[in-house]
C-alpha positions as CSV (number, residue, x, y, z in Angstrom):
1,X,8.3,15.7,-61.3
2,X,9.4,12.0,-62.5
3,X,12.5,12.7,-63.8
4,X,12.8,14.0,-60.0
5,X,11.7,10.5,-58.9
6,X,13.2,8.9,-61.6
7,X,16.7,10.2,-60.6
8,X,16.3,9.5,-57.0
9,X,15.4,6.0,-57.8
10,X,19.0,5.9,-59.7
11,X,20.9,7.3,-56.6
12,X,19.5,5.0,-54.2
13,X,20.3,2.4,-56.5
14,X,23.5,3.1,-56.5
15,X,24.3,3.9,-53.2
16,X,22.5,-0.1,-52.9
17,X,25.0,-1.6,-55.1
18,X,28.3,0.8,-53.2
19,X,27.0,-0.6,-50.1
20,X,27.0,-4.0,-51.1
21,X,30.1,-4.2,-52.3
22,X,31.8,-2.2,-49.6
23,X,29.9,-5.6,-47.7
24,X,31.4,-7.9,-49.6
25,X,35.2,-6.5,-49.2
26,X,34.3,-6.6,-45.7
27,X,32.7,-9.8,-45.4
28,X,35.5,-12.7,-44.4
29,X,36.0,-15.7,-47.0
30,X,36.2,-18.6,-44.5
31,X,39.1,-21.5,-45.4
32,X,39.2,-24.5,-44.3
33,X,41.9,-27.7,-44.5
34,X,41.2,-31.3,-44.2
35,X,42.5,-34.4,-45.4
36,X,40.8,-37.0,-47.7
37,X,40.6,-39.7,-50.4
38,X,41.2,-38.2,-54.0
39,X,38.9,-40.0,-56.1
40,X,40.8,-42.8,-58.7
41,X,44.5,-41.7,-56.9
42,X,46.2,-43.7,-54.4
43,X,47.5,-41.5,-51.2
44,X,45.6,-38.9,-48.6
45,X,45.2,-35.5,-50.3
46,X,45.0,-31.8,-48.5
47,X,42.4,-30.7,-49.2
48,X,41.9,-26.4,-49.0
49,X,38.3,-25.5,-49.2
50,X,37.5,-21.5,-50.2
51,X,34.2,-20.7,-48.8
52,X,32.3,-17.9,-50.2
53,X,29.1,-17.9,-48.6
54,X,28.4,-21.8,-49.5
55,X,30.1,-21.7,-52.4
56,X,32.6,-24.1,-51.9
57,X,35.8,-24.4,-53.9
58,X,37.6,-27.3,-53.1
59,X,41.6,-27.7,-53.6
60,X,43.7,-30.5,-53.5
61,X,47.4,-28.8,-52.2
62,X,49.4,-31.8,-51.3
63,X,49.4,-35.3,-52.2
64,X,51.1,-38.0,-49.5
65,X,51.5,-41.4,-49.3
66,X,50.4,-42.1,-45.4
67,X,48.2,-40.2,-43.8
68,X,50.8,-38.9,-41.1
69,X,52.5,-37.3,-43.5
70,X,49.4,-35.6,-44.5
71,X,48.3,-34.8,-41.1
72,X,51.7,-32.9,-40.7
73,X,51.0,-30.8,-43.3
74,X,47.6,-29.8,-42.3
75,X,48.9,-29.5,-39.1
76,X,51.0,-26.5,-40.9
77,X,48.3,-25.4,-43.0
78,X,45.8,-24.9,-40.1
79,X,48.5,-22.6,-38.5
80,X,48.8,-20.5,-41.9
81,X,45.0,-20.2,-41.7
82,X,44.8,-19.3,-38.5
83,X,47.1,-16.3,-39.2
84,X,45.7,-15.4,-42.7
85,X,42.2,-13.1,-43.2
86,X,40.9,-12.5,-46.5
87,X,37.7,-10.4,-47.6
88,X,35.9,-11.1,-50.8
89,X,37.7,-8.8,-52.7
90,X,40.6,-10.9,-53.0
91,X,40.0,-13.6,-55.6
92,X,39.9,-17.5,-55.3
93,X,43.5,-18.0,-57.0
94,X,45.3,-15.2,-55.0
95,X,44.0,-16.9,-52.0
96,X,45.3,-20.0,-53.1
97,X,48.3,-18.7,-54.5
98,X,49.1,-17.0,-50.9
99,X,48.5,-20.0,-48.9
100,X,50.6,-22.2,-50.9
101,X,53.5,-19.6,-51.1
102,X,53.4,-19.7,-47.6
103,X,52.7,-23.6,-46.9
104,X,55.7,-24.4,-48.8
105,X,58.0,-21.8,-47.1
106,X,57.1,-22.9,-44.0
107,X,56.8,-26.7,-44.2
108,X,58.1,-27.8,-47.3
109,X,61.2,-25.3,-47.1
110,X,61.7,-25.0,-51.1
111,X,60.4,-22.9,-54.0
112,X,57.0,-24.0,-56.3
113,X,53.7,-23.4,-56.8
114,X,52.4,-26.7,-57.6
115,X,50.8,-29.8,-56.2
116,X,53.0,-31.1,-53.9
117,X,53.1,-34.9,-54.5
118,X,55.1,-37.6,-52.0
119,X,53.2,-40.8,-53.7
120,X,55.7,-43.3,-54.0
121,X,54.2,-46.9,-54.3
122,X,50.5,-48.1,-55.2
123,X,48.8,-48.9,-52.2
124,X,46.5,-52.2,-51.9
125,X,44.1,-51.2,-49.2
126,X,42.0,-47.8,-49.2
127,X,39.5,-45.7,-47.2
128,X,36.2,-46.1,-48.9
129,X,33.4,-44.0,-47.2
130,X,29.5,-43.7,-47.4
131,X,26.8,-41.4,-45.5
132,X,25.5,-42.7,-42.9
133,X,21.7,-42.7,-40.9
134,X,23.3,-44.9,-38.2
135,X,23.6,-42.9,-34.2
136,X,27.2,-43.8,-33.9
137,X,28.3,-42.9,-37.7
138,X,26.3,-38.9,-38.0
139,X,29.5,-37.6,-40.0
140,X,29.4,-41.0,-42.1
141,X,31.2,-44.3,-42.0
142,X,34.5,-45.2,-43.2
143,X,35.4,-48.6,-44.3
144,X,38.9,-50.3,-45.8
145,X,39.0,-52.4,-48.6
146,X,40.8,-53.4,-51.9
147,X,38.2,-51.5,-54.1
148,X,34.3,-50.3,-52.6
149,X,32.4,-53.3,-52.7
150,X,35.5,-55.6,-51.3
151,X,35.6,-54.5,-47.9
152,X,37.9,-55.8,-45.1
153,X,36.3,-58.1,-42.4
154,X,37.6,-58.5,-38.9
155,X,39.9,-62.1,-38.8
156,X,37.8,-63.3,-35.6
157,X,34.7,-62.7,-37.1
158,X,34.8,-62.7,-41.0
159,X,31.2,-61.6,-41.2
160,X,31.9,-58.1,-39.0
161,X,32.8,-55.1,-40.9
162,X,35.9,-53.1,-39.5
163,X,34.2,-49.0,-39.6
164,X,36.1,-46.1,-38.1
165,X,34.3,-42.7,-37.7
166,X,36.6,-40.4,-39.1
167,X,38.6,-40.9,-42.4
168,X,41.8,-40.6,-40.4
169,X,41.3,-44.0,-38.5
170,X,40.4,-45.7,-41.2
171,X,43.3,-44.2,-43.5
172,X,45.8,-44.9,-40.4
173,X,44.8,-49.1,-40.2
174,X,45.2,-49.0,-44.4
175,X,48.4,-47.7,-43.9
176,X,49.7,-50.0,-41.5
177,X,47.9,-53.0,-43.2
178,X,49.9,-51.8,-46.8
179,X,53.0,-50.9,-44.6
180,X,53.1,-54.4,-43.0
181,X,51.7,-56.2,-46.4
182,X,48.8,-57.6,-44.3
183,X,45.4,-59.3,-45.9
184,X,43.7,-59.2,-42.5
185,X,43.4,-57.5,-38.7
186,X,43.1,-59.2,-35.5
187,X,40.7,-57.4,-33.2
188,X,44.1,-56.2,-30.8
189,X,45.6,-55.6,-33.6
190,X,43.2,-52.8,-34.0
191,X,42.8,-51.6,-30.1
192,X,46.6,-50.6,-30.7
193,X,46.2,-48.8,-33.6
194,X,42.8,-47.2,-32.5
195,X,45.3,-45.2,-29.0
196,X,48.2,-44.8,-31.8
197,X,45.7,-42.9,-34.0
198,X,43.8,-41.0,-30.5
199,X,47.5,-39.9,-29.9
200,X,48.8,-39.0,-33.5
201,X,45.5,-36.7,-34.6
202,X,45.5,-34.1,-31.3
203,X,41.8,-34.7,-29.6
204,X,39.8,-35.9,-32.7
205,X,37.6,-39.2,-31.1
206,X,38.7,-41.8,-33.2
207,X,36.7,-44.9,-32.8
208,X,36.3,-48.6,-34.4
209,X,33.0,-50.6,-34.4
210,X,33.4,-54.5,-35.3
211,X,29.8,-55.5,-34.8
212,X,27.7,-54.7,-37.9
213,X,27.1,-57.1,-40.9
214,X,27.3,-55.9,-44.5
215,X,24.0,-56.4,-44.7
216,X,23.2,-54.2,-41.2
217,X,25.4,-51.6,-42.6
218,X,23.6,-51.4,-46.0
219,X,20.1,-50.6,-44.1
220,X,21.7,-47.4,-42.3
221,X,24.1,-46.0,-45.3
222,X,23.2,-44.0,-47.9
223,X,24.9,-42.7,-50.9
């Protein structure tokens, strides 16, 4: 009578574990693209990110020296994803293997497998970005400056920080500011830029806020 019980407790096991993974080759992995900073690097990397259930493998793909160049790409990339499905049963690096094949044949239009890299100069200003507690910052605040603590002020006001909401506004004033060999912004200086940016990145909100102090910012960010 137990090894009765004993070897039913086997076979349900078993049929547990075939379920589980007949699951998991079911189950989507979700990919996403984006574009940020790459820590200690100069430029705007693509990023991909492999999402297995909140594990999160992250994937720098491109490497570009404005961020309209990168945007273009992820433009591409998003439209690869959108057309791509994988299950769990296909691994992290023939994902990424797939998706780059197919990024480079369609954007790039030549043969490699590796980083693609369009740095050409060292750039003075960069996006530098904290968490934020602050109403008008929820997905975090994004600041330029020479290195983290040496931020740029607004010329009008030199005791104003200049903060964008998204990396891509910020990115796009450090890239004009390098372009243009600038050391500082006029306030319409950056009302153009801010409708260049709204009309460059498709419907992201893209918005500046000149009216908080370093100090002021300090008591709503948080590493």
């Amino acid at each position: 009578m137990k090894t009765k019980i004993k070897n039913r407790n086997k076979n349900k096991n078993r049929n547990t574990r075939k379920l589980f993974l007949e699951m998991n080759r079911c189950q989507k992995v979700i990919l996403r693209c984006f574009i940020a900073q790459l820590e200690g690097v100069d430029g705007h990397a693509v990023y991909l990110a492999i999402d297995r259930n909140k594990e999160i493998e992250l994937t720098v793909v491109s490497l570009h020296s404005t961020v309209i160049k990168a945007w273009s790409v992820a433009v591409a990339a998003r439209k690869i994803l959108e057309n791509s499905s994988y299950s769990y049963k296909h691994s992290n690096e023939v994902i990424l293997k797939t998706f780059v094949a197919a990024l480079v044949a369609d954007y790039f239009d030549y043969s490699s497998d590796s980083v693609l890299n369009e740095i050409e100069v060292p750039s003075k200003w960069k996006t530098f970005s904290t968490k934020s507690k602050h109403p008008d910052f929820a997905n975090g605040v994004f600041v330029i400056g020479t290195s983290a603590t040496e931020i740029l002020m607004l010329e009008e006001e030199p005791k104003k920080l200049i903060l964008a909401n998204t990396y891509l506004m910020s990115a796009y004033i450090a890239d004009f500011m390098n372009q243009n060999q600038l050391d500082s912004l006029l306030m319409a200086d950056i009302n153009r830029l801010v409708h260049e940016a709204q009309r460059a990145f498709s419907s992201t909100k893209h918005q500046i806020f000149c009216s908080l102090t370093a100090s002021e910012l300090f008591k709503w960010a948080y590493r």
